[in-house]
Residue frames relative to the residue before (quaternion, step in Angstrom):
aa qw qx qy qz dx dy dz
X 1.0000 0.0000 0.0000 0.0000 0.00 0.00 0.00
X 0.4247 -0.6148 0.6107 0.2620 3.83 -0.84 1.25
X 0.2418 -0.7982 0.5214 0.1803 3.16 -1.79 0.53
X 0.3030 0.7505 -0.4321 0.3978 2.83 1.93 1.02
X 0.2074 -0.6947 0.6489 0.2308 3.42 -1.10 -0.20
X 0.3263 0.7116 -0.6217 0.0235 3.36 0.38 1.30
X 0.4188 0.6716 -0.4883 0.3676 3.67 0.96 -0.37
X 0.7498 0.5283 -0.3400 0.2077 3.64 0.42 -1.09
X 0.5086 0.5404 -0.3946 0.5418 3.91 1.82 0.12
X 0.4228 0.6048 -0.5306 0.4171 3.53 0.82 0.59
X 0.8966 0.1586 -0.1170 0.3966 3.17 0.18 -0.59
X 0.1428 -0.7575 0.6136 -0.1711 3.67 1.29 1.55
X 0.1115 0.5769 -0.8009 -0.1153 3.21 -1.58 0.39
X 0.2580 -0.7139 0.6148 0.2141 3.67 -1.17 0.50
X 0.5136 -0.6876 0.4046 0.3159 3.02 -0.95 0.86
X 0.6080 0.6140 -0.3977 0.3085 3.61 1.64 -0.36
X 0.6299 0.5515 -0.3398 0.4285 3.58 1.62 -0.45
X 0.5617 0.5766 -0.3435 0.4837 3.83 1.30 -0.44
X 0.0724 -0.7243 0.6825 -0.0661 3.81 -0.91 1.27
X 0.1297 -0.6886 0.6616 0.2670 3.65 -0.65 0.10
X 0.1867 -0.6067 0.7433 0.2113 3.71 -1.17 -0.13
X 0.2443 -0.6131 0.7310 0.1736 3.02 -1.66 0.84
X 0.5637 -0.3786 0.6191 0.3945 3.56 -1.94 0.46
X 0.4400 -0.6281 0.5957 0.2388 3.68 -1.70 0.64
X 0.0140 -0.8133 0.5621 0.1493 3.31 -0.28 0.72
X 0.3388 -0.6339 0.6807 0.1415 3.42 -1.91 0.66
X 0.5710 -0.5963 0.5470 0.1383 2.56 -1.47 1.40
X 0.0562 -0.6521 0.7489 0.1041 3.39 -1.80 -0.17
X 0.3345 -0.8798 0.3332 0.0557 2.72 -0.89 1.65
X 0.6693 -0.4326 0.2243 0.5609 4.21 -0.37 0.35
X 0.5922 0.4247 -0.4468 0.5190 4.07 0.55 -0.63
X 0.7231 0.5079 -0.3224 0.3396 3.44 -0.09 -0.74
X 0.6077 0.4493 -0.3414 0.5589 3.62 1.02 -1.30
X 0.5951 0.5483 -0.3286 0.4870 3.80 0.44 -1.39
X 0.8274 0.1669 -0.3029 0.4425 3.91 -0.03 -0.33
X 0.3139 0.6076 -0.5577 0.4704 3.46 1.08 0.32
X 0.8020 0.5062 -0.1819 0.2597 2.87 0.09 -1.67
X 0.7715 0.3139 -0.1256 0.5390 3.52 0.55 -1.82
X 0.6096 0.4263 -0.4436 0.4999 4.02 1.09 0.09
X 0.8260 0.3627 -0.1504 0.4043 3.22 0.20 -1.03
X 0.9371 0.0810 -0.1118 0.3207 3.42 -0.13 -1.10
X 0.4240 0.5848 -0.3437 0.6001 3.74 1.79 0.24
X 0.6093 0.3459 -0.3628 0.6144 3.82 0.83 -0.13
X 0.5685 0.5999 -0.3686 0.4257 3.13 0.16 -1.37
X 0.7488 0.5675 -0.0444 0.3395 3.57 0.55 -1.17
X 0.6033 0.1805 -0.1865 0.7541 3.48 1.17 -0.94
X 0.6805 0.4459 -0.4946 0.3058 3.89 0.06 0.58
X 0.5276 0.4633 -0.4292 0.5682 3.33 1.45 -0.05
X 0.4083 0.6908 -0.4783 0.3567 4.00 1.14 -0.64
X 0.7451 0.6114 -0.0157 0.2662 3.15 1.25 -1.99
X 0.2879 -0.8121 0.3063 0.4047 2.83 1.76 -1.24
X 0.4887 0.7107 -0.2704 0.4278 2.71 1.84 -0.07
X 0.2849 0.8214 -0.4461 0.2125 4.35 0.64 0.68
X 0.3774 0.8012 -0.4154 0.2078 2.99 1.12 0.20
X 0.5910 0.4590 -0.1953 0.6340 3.79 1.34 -0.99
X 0.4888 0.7115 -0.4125 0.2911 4.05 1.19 -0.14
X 0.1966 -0.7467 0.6225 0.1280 3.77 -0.45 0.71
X 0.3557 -0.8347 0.4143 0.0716 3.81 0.17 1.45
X 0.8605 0.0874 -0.1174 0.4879 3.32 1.52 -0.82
X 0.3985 0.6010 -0.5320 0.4437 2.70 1.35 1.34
X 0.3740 0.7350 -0.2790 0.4920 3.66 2.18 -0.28
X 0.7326 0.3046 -0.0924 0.6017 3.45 0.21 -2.08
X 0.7222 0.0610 -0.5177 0.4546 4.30 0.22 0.73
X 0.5553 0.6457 -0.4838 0.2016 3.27 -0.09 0.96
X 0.5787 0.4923 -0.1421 0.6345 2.52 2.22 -0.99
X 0.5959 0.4758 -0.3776 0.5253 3.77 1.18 -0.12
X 0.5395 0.5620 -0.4082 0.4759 3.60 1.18 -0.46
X 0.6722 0.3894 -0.3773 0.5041 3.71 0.24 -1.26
X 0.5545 0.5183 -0.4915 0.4270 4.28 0.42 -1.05
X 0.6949 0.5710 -0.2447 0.3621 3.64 0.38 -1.85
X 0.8532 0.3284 -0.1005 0.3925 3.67 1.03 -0.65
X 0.4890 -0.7032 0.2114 0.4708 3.01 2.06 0.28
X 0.7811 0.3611 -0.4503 0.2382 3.21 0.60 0.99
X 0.2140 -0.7277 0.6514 -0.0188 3.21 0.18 1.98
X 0.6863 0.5330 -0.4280 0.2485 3.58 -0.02 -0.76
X 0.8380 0.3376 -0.2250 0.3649 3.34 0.73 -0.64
X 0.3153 0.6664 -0.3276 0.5909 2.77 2.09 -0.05
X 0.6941 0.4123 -0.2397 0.5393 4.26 0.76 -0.77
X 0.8014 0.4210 -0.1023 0.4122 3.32 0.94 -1.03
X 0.5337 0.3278 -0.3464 0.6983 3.46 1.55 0.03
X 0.4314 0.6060 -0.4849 0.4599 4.08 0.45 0.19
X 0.7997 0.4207 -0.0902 0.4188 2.98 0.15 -2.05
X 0.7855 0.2750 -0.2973 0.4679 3.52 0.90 -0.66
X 0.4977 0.6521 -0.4076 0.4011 3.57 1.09 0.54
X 0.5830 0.4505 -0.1588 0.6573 3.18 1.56 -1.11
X 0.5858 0.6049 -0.3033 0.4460 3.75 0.40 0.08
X 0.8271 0.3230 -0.1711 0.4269 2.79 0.72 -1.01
X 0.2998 0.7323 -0.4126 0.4512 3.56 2.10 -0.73
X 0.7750 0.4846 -0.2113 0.3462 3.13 0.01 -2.29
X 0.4535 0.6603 -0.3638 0.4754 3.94 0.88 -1.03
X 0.9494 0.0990 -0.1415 0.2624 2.81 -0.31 -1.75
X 0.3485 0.5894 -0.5668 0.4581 4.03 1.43 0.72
């Protein structure tokens, strides 16, 4: 075995021939998140408060709420949570 290292410039990659591509991503716009939100998972929400979940479609919940995450809006997805559950607690 040589203790050169000529073999190893065979297989250069330059960093000028390497592109990445990104997936295209699609927005979702504020009406849409907003009725996600105040139809679906803010009810959804003060009806389990209620005990009342029986008519509740659980994974039709957990991909909505992965939709708003998936499209960047965890925050309001945390922040309508937190202030839904807030208020519950308030009013016991």
């Amino acid at each position: 075995m040589s203790s050169d290292n000529s073999n190893m410039g065979r297989f250069k990659i330059s960093e000028q021939n390497l592109s990445v591509l990104a997936a295209p991503r699609t927005t979702m716009d504020d009406r849409h998140v907003n009725e996600i939100w105040n139809k679906s998972l803010k009810a959804a929400i003060q009806e389990i408060q209620k005990k009342n979940n029986s008519g509740l479609s659980f994974e039709e919940l957990y991909r909505n709420a992965y939709t708003m995450v998936l499209h960047k809006h965890g925050e309001k997805l945390y922040t309508g949570t937190r202030e839904v559950v807030m208020e519950h607690l308030v009013q016991k």
